[in-house]
PDB file with one MODEL, atoms N, CA, C and O in Angstrom:
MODEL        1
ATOM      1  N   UNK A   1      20.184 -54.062  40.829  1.00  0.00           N
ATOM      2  CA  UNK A   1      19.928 -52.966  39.914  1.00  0.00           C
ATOM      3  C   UNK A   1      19.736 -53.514  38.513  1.00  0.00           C
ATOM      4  O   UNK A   1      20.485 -54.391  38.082  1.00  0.00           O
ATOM      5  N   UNK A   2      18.684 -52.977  37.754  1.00  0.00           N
ATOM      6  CA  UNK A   2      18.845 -53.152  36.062  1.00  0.00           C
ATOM      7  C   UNK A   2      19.015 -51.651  35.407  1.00  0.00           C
ATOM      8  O   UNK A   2      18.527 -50.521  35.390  1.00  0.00           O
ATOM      9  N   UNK A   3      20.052 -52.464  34.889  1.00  0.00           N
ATOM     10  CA  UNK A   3      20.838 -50.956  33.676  1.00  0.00           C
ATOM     11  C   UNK A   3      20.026 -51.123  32.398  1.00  0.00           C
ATOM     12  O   UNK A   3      19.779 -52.149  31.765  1.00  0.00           O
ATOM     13  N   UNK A   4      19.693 -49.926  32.189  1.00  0.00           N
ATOM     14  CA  UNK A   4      18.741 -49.643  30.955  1.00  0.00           C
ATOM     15  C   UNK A   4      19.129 -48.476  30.495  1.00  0.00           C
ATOM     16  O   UNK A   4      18.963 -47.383  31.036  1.00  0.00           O
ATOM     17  N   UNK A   5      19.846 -48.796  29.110  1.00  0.00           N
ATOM     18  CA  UNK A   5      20.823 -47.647  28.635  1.00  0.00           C
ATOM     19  C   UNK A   5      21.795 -46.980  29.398  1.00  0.00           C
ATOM     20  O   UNK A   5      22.887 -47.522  29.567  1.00  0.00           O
ATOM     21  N   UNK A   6      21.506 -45.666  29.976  1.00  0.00           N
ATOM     22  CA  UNK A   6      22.228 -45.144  30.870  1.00  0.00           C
ATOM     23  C   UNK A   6      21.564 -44.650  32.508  1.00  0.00           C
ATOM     24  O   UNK A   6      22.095 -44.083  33.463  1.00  0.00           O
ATOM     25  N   UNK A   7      20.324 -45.116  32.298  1.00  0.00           N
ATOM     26  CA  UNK A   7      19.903 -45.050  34.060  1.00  0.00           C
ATOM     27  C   UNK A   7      19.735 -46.567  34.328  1.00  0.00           C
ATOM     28  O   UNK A   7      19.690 -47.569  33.614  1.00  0.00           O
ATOM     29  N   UNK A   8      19.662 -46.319  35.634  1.00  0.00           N
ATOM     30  CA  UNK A   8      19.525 -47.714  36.814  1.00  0.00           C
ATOM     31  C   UNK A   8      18.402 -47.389  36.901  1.00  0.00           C
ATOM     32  O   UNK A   8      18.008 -46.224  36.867  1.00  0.00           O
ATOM     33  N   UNK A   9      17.559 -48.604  37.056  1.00  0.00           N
ATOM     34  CA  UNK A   9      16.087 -48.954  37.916  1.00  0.00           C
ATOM     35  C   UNK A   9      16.359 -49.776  39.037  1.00  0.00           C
ATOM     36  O   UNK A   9      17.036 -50.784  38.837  1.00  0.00           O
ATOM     37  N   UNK A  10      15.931 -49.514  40.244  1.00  0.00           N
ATOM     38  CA  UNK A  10      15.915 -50.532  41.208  1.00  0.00           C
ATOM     39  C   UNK A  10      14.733 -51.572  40.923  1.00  0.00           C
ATOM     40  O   UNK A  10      13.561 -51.238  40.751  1.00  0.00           O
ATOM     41  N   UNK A  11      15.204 -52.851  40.899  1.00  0.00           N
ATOM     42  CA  UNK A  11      14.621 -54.045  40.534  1.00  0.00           C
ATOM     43  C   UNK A  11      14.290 -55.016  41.698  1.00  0.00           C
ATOM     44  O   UNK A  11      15.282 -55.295  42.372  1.00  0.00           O
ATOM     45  N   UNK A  12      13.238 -55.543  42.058  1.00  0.00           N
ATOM     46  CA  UNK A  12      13.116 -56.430  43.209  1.00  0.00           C
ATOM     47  C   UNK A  12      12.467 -57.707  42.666  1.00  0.00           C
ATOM     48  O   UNK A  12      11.962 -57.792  41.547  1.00  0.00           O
ATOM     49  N   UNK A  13      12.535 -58.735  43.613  1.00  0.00           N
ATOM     50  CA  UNK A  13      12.118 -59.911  42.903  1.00  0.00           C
ATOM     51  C   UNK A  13      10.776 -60.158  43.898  1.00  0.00           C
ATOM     52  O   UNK A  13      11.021 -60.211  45.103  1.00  0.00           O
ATOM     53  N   UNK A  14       9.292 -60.323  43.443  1.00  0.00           N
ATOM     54  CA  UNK A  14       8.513 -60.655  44.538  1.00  0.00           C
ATOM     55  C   UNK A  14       7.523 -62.107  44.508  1.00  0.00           C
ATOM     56  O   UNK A  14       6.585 -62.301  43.734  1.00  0.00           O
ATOM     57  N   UNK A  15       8.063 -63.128  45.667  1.00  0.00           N
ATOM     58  CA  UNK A  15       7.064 -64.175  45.434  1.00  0.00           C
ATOM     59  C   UNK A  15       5.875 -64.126  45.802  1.00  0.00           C
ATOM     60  O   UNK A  15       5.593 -63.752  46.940  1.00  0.00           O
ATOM     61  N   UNK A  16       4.938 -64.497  44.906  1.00  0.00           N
ATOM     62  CA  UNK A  16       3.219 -64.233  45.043  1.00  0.00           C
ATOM     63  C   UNK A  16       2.236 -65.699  45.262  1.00  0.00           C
ATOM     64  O   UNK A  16       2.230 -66.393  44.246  1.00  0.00           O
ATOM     65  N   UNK A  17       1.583 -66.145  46.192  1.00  0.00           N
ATOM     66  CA  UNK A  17       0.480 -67.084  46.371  1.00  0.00           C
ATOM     67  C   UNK A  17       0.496 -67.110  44.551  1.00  0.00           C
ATOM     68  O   UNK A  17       0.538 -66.110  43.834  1.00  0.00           O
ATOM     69  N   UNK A  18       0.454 -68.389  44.146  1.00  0.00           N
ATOM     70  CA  UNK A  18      -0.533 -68.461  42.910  1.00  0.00           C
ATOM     71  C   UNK A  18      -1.892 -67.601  43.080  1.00  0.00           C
ATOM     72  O   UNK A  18      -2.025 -66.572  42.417  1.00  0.00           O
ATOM     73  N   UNK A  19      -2.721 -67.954  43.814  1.00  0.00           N
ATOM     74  CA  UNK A  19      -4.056 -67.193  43.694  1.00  0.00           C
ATOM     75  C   UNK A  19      -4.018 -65.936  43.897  1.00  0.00           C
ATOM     76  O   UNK A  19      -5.086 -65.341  43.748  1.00  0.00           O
ATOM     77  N   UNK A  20      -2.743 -65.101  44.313  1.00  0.00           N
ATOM     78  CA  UNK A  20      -3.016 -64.088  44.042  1.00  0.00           C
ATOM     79  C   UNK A  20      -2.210 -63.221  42.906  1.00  0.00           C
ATOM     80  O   UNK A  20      -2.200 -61.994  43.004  1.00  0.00           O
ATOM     81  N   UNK A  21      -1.601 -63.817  41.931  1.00  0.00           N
ATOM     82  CA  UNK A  21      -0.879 -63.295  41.211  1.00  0.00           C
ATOM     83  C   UNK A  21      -2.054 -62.419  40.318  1.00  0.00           C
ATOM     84  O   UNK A  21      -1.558 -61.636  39.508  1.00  0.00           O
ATOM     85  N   UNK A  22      -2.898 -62.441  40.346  1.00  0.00           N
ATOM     86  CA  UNK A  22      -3.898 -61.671  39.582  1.00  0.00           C
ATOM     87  C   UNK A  22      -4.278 -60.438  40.660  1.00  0.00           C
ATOM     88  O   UNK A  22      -4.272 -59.344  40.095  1.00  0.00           O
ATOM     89  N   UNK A  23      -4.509 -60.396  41.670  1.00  0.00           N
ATOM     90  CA  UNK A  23      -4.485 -59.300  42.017  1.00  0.00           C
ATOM     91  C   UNK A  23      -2.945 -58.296  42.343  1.00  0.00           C
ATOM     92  O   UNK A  23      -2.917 -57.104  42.648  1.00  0.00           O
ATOM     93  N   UNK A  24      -1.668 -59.308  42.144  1.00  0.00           N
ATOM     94  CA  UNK A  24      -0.442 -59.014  42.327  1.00  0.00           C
ATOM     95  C   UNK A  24      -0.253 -57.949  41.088  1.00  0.00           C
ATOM     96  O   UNK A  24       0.002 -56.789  41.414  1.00  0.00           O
ATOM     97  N   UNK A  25      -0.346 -58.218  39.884  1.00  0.00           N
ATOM     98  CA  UNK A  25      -0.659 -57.763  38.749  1.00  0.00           C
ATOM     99  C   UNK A  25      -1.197 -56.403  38.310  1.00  0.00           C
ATOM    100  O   UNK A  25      -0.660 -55.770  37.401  1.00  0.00           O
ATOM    101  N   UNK A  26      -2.549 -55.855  39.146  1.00  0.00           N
ATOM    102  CA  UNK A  26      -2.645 -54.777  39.016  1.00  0.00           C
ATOM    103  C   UNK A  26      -2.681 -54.350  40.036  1.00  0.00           C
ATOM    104  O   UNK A  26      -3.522 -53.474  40.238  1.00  0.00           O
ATOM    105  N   UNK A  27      -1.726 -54.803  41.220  1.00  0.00           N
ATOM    106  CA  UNK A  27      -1.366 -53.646  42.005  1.00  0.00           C
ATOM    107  C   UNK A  27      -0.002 -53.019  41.087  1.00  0.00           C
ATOM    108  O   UNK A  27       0.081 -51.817  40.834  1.00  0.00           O
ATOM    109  N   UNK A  28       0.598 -53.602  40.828  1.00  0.00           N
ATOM    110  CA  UNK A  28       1.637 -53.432  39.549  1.00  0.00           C
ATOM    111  C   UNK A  28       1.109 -52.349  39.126  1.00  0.00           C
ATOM    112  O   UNK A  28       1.244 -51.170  39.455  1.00  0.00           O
ATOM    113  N   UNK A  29       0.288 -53.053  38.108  1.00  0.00           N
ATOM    114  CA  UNK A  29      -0.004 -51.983  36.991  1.00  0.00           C
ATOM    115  C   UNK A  29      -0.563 -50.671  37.459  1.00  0.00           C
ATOM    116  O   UNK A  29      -0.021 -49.595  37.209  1.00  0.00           O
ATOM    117  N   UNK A  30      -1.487 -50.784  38.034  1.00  0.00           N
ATOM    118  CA  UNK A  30      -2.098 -49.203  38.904  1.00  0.00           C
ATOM    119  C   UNK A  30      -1.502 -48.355  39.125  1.00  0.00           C
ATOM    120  O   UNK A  30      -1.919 -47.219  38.899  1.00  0.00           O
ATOM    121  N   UNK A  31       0.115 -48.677  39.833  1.00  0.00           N
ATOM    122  CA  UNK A  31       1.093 -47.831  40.573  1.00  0.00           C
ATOM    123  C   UNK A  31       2.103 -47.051  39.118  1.00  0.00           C
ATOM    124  O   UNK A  31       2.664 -45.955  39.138  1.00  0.00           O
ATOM    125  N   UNK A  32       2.047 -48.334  37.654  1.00  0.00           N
ATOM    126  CA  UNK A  32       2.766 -47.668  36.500  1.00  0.00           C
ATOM    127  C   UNK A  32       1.395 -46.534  36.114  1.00  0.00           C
ATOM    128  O   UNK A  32       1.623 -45.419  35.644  1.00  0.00           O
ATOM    129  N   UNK A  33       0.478 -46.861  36.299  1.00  0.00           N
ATOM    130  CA  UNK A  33      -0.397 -45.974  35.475  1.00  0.00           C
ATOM    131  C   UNK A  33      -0.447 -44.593  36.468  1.00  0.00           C
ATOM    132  O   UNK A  33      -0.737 -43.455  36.101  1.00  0.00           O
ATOM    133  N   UNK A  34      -0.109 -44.998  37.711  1.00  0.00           N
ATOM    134  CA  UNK A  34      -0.277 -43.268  38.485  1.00  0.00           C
ATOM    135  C   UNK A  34       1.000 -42.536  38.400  1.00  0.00           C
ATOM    136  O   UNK A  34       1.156 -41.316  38.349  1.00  0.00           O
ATOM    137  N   UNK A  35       1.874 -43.452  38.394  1.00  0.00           N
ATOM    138  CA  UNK A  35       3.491 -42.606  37.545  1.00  0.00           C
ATOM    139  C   UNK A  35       3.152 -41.921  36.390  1.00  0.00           C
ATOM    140  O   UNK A  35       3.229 -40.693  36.406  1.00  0.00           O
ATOM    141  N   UNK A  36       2.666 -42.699  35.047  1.00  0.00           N
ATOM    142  CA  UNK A  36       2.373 -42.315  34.302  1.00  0.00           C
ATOM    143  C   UNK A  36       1.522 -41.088  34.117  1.00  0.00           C
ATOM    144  O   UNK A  36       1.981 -40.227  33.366  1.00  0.00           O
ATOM    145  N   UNK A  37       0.378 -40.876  34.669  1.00  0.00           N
ATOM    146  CA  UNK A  37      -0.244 -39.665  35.206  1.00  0.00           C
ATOM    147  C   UNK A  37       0.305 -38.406  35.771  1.00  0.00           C
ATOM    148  O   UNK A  37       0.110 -37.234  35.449  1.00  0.00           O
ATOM    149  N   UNK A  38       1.178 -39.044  36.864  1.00  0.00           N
ATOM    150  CA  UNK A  38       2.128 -37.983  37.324  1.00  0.00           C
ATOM    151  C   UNK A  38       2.764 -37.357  36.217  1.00  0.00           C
ATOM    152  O   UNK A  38       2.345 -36.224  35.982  1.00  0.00           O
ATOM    153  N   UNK A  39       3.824 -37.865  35.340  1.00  0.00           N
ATOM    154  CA  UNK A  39       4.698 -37.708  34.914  1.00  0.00           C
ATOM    155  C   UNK A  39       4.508 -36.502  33.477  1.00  0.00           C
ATOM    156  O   UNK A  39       5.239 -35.630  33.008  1.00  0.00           O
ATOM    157  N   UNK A  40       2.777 -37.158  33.059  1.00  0.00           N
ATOM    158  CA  UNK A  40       2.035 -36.399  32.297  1.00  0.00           C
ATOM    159  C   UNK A  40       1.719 -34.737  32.893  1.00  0.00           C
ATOM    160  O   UNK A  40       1.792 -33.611  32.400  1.00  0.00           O
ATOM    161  N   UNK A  41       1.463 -35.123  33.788  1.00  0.00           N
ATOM    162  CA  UNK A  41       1.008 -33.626  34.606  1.00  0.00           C
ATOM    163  C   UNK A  41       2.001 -32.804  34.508  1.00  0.00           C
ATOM    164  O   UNK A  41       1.720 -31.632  34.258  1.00  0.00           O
ATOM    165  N   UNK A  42       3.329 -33.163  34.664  1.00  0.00           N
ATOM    166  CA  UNK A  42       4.168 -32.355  35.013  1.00  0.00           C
ATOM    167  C   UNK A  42       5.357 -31.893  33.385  1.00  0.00           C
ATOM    168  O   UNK A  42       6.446 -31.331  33.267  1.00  0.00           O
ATOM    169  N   UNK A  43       4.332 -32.534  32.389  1.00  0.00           N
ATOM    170  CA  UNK A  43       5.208 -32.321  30.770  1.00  0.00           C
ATOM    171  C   UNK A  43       4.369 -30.995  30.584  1.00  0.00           C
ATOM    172  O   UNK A  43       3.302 -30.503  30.950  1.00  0.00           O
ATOM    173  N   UNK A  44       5.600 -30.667  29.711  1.00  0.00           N
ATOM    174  CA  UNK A  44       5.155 -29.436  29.161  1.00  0.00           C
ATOM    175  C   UNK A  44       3.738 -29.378  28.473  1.00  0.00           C
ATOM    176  O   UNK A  44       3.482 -30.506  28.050  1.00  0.00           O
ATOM    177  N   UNK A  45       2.853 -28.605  28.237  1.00  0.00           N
ATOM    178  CA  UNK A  45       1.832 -29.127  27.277  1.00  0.00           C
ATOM    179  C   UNK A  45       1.977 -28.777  25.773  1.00  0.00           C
ATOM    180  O   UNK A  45       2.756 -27.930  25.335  1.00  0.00           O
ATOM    181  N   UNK A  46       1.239 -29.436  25.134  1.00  0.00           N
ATOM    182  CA  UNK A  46       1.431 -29.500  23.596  1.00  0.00           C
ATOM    183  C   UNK A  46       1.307 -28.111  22.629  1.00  0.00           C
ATOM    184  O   UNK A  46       0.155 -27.724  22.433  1.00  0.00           O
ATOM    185  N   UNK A  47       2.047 -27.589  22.214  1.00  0.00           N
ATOM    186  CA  UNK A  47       1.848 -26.042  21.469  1.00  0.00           C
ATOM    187  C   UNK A  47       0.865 -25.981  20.810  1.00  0.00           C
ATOM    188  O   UNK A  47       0.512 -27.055  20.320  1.00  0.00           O
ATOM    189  N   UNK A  48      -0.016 -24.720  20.498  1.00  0.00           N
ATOM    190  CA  UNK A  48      -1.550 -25.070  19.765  1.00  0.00           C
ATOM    191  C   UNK A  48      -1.070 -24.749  18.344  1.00  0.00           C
ATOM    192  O   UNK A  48      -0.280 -23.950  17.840  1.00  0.00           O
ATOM    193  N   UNK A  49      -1.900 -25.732  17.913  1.00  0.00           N
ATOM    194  CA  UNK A  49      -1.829 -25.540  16.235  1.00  0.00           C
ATOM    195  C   UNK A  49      -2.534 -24.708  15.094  1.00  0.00           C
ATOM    196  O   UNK A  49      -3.245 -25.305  14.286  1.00  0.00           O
ATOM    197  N   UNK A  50      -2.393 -23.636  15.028  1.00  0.00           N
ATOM    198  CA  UNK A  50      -2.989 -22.390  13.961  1.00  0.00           C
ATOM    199  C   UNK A  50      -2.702 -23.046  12.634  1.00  0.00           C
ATOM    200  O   UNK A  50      -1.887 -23.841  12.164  1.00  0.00           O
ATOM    201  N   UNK A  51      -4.071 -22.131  12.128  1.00  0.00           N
ATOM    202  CA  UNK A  51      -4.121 -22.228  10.291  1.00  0.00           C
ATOM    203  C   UNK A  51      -3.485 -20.898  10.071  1.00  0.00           C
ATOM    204  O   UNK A  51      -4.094 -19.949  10.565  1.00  0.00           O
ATOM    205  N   UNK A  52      -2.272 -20.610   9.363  1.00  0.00           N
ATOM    206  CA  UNK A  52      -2.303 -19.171   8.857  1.00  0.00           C
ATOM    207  C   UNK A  52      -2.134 -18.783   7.547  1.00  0.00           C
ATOM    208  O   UNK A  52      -1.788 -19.741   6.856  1.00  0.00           O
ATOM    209  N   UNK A  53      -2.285 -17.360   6.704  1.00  0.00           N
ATOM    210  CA  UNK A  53      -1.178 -17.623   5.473  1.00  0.00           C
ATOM    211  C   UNK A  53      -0.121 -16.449   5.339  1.00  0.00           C
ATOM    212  O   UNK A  53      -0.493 -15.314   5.637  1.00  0.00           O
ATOM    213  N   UNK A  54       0.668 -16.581   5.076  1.00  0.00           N
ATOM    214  CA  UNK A  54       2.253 -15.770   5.236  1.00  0.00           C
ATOM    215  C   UNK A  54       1.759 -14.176   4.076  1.00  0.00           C
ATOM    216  O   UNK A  54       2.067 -14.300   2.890  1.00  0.00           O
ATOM    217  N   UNK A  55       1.240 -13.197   4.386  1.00  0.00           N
ATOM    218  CA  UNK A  55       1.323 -12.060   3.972  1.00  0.00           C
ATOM    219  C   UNK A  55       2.307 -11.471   3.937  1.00  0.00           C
ATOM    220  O   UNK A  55       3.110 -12.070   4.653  1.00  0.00           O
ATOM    221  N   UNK A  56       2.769 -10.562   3.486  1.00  0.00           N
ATOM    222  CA  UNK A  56       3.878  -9.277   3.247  1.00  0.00           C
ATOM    223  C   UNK A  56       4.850  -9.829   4.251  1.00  0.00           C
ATOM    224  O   UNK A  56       5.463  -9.078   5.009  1.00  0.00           O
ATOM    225  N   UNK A  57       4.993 -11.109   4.265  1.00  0.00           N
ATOM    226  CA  UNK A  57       6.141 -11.664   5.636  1.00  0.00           C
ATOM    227  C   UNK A  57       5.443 -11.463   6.558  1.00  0.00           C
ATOM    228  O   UNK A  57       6.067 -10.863   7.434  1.00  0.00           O
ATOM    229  N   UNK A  58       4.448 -11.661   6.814  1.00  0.00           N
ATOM    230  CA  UNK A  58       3.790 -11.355   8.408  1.00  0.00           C
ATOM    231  C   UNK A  58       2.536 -12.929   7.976  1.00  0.00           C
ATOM    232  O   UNK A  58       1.733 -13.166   7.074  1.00  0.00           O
ATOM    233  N   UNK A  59       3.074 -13.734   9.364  1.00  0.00           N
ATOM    234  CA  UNK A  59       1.929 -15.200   9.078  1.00  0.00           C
ATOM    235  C   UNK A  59       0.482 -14.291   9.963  1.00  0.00           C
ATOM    236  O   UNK A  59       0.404 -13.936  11.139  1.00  0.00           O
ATOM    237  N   UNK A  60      -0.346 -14.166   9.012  1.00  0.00           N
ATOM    238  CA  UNK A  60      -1.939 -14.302   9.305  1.00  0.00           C
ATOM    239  C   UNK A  60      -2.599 -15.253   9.885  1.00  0.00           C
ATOM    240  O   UNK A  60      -2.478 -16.286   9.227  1.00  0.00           O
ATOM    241  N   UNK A  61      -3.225 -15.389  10.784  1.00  0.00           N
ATOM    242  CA  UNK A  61      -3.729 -16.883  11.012  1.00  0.00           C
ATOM    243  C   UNK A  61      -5.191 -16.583  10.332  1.00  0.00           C
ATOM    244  O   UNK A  61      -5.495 -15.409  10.116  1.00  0.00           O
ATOM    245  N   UNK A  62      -5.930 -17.446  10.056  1.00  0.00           N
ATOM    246  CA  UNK A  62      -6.727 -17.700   9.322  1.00  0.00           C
ATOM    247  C   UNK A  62      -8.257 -17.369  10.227  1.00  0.00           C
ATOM    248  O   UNK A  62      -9.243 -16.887   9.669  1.00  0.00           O
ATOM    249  N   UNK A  63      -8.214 -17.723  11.669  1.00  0.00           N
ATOM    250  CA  UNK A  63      -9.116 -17.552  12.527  1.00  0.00           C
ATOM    251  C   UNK A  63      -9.075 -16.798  13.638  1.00  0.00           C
ATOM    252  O   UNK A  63      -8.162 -16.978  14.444  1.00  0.00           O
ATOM    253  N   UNK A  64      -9.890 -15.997  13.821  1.00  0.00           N
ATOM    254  CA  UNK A  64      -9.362 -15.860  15.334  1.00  0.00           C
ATOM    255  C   UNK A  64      -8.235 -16.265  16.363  1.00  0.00           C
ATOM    256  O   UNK A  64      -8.112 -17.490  16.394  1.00  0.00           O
ATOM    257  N   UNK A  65      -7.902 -16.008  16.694  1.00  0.00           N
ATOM    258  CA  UNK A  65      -6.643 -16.373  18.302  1.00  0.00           C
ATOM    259  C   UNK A  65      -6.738 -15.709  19.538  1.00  0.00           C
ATOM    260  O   UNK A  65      -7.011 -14.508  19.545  1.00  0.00           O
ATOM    261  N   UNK A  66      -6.529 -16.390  20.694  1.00  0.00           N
ATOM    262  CA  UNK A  66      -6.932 -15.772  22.004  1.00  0.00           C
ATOM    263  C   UNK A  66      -5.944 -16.469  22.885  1.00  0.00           C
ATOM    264  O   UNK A  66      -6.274 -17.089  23.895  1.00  0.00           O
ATOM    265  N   UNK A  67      -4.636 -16.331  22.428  1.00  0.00           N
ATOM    266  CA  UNK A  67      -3.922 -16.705  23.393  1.00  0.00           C
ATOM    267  C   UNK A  67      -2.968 -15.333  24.702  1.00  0.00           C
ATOM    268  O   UNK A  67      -3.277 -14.148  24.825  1.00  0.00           O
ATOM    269  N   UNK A  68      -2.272 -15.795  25.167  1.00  0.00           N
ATOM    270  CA  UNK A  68      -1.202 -15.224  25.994  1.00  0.00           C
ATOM    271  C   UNK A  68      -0.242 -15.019  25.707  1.00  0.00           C
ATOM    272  O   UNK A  68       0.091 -15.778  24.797  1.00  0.00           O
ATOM    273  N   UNK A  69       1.025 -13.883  26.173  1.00  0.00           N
ATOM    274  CA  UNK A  69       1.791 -13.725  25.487  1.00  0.00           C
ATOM    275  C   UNK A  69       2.733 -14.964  25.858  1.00  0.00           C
ATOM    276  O   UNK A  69       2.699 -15.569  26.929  1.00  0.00           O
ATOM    277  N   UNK A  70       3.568 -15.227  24.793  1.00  0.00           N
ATOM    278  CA  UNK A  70       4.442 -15.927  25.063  1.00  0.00           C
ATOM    279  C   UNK A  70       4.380 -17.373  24.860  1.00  0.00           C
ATOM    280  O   UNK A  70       5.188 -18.253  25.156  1.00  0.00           O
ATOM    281  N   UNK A  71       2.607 -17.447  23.969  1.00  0.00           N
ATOM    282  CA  UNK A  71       2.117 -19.180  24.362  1.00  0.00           C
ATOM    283  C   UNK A  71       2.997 -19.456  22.751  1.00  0.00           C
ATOM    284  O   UNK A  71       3.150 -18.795  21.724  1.00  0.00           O
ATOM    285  N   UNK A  72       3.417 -20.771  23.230  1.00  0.00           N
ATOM    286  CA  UNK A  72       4.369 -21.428  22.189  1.00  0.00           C
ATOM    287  C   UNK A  72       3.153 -21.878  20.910  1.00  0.00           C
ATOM    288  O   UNK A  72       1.989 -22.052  21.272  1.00  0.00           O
ATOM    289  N   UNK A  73       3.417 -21.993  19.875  1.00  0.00           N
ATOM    290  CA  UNK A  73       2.088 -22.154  18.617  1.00  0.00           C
ATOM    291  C   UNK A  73       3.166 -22.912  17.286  1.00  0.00           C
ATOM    292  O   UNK A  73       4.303 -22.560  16.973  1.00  0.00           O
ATOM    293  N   UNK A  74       2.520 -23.781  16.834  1.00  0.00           N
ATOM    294  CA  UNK A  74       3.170 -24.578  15.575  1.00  0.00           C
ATOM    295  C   UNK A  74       2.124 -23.622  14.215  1.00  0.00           C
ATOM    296  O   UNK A  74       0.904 -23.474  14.299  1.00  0.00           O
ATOM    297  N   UNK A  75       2.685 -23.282  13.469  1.00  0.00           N
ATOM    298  CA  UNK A  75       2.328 -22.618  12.685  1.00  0.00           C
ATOM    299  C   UNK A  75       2.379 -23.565  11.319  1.00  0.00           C
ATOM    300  O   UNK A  75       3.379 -23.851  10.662  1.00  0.00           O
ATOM    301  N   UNK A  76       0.539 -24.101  11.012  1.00  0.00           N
ATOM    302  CA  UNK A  76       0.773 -24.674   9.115  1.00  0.00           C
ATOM    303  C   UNK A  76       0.498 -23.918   8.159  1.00  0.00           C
ATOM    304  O   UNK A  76      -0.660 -23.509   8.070  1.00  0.00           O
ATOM    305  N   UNK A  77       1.068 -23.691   7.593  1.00  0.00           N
ATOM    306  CA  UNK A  77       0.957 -23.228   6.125  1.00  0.00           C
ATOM    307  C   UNK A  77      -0.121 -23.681   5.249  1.00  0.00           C
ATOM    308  O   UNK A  77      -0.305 -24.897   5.194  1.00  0.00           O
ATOM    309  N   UNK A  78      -0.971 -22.797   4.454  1.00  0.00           N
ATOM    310  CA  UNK A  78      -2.018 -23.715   3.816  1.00  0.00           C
ATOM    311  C   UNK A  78      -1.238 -23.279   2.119  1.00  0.00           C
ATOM    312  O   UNK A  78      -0.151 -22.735   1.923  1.00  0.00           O
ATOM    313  N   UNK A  79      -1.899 -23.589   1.460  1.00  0.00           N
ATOM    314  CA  UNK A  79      -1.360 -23.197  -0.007  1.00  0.00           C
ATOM    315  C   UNK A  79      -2.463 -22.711  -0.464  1.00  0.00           C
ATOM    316  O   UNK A  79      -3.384 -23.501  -0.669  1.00  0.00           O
ATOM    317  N   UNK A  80      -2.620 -21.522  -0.694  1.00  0.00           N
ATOM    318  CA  UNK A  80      -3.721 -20.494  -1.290  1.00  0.00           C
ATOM    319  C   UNK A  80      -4.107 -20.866  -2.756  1.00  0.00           C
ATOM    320  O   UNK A  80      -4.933 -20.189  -3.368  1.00  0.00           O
TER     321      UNK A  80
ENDMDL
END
C-alpha cells in the first residue's frame, strides 16, 4: 500500500522488457486519462457566470437568461 495523506492507493511493482517500456508507459497513462474522464463526468458542472447590476436590491442581469429553476449562477458585479 502507499499512504498519501489520508487514503491508501494500492501500489504494484511491474517488470517490463526494456523494449517495451514505451509501450508500458501509455498503457499507464491511457488508463490515468480514462479515470480522469470518468471522474470529470461525474463532477458537478461549473455554475454559469452572469453580468448583472444590483437595482432596488434586486441583481438585474445585464442580458438575457434562459436557465432552469434551481441552476446554481456566480453573480459579477459591474460598476456602473
Amino acid at each position: 500500500m502507499l499512504w498519501i495523506s489520508t487514503s491508501a492507493f494500492k501500489s504494484s511493482r511491474v517488470l517490463v522488457p526494456e523494449d517495451l517500456v514505451e509501450k508500458a508507459h501509455s498503457v499507464i497513462e491511457s488508463h490515468a486519462v480514462e479515470e480522469e474522464l470518468a471522474a470529470q463526468a461525474q463532477a458537478d458542472p461549473a455554475p454559469v457566470t452572469i453580468a448583472a447590476r444590483l437595482e432596488d436590491g434586486v441583481f438585474k442581469p445585464l442580458d438575457p437568461v434562459d436557465w432552469e429553476e434551481g441552476t446554481e449562477v456566480e453573480v459579477r458585479l459591474l460598476n456602473s
